[in-house]
C-alpha positions as CSV (number, residue, x, y, z in Angstrom):
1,X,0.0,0.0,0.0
2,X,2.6,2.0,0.7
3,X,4.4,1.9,-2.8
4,X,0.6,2.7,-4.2
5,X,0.8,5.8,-2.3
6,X,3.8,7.0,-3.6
7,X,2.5,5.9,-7.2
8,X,-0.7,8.0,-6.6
9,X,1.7,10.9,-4.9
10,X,3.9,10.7,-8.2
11,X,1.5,10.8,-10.6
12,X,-0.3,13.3,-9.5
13,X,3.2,15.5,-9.5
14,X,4.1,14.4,-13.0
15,X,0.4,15.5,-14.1
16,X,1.1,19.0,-12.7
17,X,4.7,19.4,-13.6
18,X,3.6,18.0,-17.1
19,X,0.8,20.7,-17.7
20,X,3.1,23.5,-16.2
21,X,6.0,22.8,-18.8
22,X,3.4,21.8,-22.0
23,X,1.2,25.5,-21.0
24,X,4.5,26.9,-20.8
25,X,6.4,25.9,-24.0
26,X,3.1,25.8,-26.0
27,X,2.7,29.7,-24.8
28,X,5.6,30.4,-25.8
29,X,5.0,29.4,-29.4
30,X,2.1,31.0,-29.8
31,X,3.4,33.9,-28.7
32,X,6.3,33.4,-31.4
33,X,3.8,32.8,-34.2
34,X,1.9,36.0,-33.0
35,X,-1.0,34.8,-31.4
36,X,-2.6,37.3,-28.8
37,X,-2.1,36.4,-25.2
38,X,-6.3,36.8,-25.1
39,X,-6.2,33.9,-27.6
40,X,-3.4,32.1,-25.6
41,X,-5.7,32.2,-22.2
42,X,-9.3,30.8,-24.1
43,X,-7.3,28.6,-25.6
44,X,-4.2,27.0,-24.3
45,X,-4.5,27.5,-21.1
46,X,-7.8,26.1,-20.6
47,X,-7.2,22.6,-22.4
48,X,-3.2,22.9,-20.7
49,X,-5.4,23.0,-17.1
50,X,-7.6,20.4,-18.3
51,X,-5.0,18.4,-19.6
52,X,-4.6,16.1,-16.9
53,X,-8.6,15.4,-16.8
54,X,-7.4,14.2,-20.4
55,X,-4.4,12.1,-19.7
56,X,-6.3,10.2,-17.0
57,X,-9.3,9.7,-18.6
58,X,-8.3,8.7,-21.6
59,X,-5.5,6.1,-20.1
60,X,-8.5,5.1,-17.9
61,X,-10.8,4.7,-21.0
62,X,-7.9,2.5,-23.1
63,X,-7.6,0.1,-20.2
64,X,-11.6,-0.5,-19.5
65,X,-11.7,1.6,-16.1
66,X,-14.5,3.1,-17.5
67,X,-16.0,4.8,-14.0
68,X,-12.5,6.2,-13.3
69,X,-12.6,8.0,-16.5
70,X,-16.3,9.2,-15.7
71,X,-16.1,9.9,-12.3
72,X,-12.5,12.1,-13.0
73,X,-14.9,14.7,-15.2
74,X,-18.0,14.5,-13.1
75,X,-15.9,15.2,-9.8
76,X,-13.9,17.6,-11.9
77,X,-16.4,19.7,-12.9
78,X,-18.0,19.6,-9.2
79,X,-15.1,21.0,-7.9
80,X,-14.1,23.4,-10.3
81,X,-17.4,25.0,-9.6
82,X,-18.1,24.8,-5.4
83,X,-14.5,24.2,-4.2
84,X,-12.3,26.3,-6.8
85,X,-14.9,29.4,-6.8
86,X,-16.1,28.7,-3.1
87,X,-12.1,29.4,-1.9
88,X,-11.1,32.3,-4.3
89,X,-14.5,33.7,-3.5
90,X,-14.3,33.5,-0.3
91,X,-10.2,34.6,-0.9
92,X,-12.0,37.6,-2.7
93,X,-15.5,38.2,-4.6
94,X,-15.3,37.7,-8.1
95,X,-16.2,40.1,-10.9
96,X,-18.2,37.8,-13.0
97,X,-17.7,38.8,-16.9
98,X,-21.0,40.0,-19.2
99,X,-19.7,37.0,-21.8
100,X,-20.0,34.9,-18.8
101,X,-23.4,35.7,-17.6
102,X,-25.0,35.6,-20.9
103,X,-23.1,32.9,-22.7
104,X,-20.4,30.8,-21.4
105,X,-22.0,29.5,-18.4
106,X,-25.7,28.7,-19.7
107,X,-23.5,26.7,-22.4
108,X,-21.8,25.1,-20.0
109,X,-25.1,24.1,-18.4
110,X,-26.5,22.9,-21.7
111,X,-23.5,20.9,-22.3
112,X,-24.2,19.1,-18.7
113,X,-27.5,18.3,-19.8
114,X,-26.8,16.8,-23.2
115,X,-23.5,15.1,-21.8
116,X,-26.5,13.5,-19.1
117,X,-29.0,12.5,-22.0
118,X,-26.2,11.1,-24.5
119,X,-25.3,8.9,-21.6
120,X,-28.6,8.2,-20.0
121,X,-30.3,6.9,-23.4
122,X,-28.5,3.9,-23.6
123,X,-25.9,3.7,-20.3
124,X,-23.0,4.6,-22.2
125,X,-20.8,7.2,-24.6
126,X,-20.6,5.6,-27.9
127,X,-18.3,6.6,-30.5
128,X,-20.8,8.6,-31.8
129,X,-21.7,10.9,-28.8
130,X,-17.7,10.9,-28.5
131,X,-17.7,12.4,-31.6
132,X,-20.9,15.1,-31.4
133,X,-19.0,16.3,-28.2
134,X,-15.6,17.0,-29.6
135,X,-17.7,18.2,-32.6
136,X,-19.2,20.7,-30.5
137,X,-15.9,21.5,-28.4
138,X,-14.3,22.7,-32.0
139,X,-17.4,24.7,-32.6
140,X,-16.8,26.6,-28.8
141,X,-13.4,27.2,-29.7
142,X,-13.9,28.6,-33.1
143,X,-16.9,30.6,-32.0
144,X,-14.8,31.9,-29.0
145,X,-11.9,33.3,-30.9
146,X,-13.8,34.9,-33.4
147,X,-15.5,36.8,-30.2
148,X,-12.8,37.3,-28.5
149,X,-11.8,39.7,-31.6
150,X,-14.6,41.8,-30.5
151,X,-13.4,41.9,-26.9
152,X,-13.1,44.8,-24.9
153,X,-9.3,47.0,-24.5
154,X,-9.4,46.5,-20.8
155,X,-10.5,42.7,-21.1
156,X,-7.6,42.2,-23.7
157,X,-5.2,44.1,-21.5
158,X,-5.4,42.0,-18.7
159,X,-5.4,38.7,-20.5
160,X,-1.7,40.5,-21.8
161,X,-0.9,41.2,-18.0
162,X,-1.9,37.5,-17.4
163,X,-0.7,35.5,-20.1
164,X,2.3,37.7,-21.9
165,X,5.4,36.1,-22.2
166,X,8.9,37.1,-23.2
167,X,10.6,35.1,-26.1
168,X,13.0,35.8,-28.8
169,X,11.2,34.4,-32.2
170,X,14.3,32.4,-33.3
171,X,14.7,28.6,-34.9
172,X,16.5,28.1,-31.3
173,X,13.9,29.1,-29.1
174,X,11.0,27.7,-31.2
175,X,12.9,23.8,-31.0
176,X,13.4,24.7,-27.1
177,X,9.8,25.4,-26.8
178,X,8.5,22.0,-29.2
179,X,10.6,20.0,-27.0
180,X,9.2,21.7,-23.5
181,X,5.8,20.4,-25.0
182,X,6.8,17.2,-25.6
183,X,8.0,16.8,-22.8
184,X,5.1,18.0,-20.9
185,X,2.8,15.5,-23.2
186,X,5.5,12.3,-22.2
187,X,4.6,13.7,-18.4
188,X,0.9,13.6,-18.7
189,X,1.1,10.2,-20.2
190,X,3.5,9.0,-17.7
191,X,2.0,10.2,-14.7
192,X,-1.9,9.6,-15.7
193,X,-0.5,6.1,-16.1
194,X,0.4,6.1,-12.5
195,X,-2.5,7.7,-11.1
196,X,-5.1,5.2,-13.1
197,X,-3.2,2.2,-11.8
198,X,-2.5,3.5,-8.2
199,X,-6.4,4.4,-8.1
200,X,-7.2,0.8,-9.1
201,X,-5.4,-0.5,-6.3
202,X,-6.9,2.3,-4.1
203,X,-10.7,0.8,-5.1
204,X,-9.5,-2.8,-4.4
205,X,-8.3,-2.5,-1.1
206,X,-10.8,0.0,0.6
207,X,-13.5,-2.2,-0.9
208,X,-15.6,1.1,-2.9
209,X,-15.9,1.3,-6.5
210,X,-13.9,3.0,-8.9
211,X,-16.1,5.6,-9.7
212,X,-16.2,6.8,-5.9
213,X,-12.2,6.8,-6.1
214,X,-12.6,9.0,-9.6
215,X,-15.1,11.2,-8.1
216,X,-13.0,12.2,-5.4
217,X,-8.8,12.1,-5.0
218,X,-8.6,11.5,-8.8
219,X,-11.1,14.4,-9.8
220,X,-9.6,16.8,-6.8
221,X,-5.9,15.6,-8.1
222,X,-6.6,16.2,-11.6
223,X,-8.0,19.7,-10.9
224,X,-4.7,20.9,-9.6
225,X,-4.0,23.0,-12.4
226,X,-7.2,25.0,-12.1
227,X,-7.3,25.7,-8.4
228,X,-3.5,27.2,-8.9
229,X,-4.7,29.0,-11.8
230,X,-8.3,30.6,-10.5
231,X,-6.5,31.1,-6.7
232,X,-3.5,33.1,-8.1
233,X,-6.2,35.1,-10.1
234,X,-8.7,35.6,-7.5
235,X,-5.6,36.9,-5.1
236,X,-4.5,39.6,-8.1
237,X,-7.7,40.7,-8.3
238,X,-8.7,39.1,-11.6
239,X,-11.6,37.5,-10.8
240,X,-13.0,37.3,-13.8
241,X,-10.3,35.3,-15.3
242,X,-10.7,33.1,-12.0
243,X,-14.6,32.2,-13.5
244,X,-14.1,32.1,-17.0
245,X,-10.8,29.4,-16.1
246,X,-13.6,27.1,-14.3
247,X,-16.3,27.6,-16.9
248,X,-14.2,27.0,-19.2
249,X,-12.4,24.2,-18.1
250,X,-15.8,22.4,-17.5
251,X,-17.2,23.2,-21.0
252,X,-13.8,21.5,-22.0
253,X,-14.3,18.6,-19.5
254,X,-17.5,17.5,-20.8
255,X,-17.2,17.9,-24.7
256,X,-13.0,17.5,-24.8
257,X,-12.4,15.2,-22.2
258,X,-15.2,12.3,-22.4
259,X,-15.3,13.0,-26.3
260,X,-11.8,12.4,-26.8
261,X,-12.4,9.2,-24.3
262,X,-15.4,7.7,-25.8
263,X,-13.4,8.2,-29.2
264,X,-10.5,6.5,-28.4
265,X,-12.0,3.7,-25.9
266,X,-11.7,0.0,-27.5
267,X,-16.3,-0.2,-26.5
268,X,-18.3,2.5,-25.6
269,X,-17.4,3.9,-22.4
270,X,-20.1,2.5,-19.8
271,X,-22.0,5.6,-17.2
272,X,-23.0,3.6,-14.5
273,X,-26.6,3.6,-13.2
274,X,-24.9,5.6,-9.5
275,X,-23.5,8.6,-12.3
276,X,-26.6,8.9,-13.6
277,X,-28.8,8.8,-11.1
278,X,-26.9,11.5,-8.5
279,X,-23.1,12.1,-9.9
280,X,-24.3,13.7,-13.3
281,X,-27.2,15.4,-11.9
282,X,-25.1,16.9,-9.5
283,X,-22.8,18.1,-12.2
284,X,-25.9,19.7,-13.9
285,X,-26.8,21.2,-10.7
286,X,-23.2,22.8,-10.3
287,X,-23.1,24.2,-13.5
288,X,-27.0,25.5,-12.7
289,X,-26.4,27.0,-9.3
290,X,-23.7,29.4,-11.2
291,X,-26.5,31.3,-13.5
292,X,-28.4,33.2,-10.8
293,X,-24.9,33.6,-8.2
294,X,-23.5,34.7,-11.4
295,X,-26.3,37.4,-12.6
296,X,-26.9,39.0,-9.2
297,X,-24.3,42.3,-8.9
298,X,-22.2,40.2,-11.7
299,X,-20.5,38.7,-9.0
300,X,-19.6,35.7,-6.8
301,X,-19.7,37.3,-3.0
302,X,-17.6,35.9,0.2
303,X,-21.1,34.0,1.1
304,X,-21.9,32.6,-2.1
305,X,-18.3,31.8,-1.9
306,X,-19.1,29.9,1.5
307,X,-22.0,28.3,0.0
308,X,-20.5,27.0,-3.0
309,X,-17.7,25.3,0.1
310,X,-20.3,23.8,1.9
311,X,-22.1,22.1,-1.5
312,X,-18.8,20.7,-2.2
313,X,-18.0,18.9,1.3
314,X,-21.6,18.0,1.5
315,X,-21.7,16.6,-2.1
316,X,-18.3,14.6,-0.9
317,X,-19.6,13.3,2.2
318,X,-22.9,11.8,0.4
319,X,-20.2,10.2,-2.2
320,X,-18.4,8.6,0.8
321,X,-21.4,8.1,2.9
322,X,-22.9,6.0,0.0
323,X,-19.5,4.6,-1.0
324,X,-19.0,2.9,2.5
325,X,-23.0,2.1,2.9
326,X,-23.3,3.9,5.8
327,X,-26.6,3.6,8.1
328,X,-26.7,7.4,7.8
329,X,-27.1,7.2,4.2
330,X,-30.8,7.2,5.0
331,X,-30.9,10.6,6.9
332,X,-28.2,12.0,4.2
333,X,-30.8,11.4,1.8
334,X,-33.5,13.5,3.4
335,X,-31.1,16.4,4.3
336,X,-30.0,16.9,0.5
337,X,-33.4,17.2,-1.0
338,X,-34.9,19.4,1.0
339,X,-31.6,21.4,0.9
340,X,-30.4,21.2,-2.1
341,X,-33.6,22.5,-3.8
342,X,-33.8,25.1,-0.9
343,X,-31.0,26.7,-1.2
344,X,-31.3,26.7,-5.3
345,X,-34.4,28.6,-5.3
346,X,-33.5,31.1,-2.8
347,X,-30.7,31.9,-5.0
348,X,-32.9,32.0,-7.8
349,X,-35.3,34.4,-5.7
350,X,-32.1,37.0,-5.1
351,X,-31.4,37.0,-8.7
352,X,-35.4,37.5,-10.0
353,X,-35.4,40.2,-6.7
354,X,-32.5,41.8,-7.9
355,X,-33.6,41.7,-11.8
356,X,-37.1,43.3,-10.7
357,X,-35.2,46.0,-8.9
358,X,-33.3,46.5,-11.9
359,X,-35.9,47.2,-14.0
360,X,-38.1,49.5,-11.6
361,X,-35.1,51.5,-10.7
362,X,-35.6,55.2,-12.4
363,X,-33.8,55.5,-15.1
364,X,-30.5,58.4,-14.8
């Protein structure tokens, strides 16, 4: 057990150290071919911090574990949205972007929902669904760089501030910075490698399933990348880039992560009946609670932030409650849906409130 530890310790290093040096040497040659560091954040930075989502899930998908490579999105995306935000809100409120209100995160809810009736029509991701979702993750990307040449000045200047990097444009530098992203891609592989075989052995011997062990260490391990990335934000005061790394990077779960798996995977890559009957509609519910914490003052506040905490460790202790069969399990039950839905539609209530006041206030 102890060697497994230091297997899941290592692998979860390499994943981190591997998207470090890919974002960075893959930065770097955009930068050299001239691309705008606006482009560089909506781009390579979100699928560098999702890239260890990738790595595991697809090694995960190649060898048959198909609820590791599940549960590492749906617990990705859970945590991206109540732990990541929760802490940097709670750090500092965030400025929540227009783009953000009005389009990213109602596609990322969409997404959720067709990523749950793709899998719930049949119990699995077929090549085909594979394909519509990294079909529709090439359309996102397209549409967002064509609208991210009608971004603001101030927006684009602190993408620069945030993503600018230094580099001569010679033959020297451009081979240093193809082999820093080979590297990083040989790190990925190596260390998802590790982390899907340590995990295994985690399953085994604490008698739970492999989707529990996905949902949680694998998902919070492979999410490493994005709490660095949002906290450093939220701490500079650049919130906004702090929500639109999460929303992103769970747009980019869903249709570039499990599309890229289901493509690859030897069968169609199996949702178990526990995914879709609470992990996925949690995951939709995450990506839900965001549109009215979003819309009201275009921010997320220090107690939205707290709320956001307490979703998360009460959407982890259910998983572990139900994982280890627990006679509380029961009780759990009760308390989450009459909470759950509680707390949603008060937050809805603010943000109609706040709308209404809005629209009565005299105009200036």
């Amino acid at each position: 057990m102890v060697l497994t530890i230091f297997l899941f310790i290592g692998g979860l290093a390499t994943l981190a150290a591997g998207a470090e040096v890919m974002v960075r040497g893959a930065s770097r040659l955009a930068f050299i071919l001239g691309i705008s560091p606006l482009i560089i954040g909506l781009t390579i930075v979100a699928f560098g911090t999702s890239s260890p989502e990738i790595a595991v899930s697809v090694q995960s998908a190649l060898a048959g574990q198909a609820d590791i490579s599940i549960g590492n999105v749906i617990g990705s995306n859970v945590f991206n949205v109540f732990f990541i935000l929760g802490i940097a809100a709670m750090i500092r409120p965030i400025s929540i972007a227009e783009q953000l209100i009005r389009l990213d995160a109602p596609i990322m809810v969409g997404v959720s929902l067709l990523t749950y009736l793709l899998a719930a029509m049949d119990g699995f991701l077929s090549r085909l669904d594979g394909a519509i979702l990294f079909g529709l993750l090439i359309a996102y990307l397209v549409f967002s760089l064509i609208k991210s040449k009608a971004e603001k000045q101030d927006v684009q200047d602190e993408y620069g501030k945030e993503y600018s990097v230094k580099e001569s444009k010679s033959g020297k530098s451009i081979a240093k910075n193809l082999a820093l992203v080979a590297a990083g891609l040989a790190m990925l592989a190596l260390g998802a490698n590790w982390l899907v075989e340590a995990s295994v052995t985690f399953a085994k011997a604490l008698g739970v399933s492999e989707l529990v062990i996905g949902l949680t260490i694998v998902a919070a391990g492979t999410s490493l990348p994005e709490v660095a990335t949002s906290v450093i934000a939220a701490v500079k005061g650049e919130g906004d880039i702090s929500a639109g790394n999460v929303v992103g990077s769970n747009i980019f779960n869903l249709l570039g992560v499990l599309g890229i798996a289901a493509l690859v995977a030897p069968q169609s890559v199996a949702v178990s009946s526990q995914a879709l009957t609470f992990d996925l509609p949690a995951a939709i519910f995450a990506a839900l609670v965001t549109l009215p914490v979003f819309f009201v003052d275009n921010n997320i506040s220090r107690f939205e932030g707290f709320l956001f905490f307490i979703y998360f460790a009460a959407y982890n202790a259910y998983v572990v409650t139900r994982a280890v069969n627990s006679p509380f399990l029961g009780t759990f039950n009760v308390v989450l849906s009459v909470y759950i839905p509680l707390t949603f539609f008060l937050l809805l209530a603010l943000a109609l409130r706040h709308h209404l006041k809005q629209v009565n206030s005299p105009k200036a």
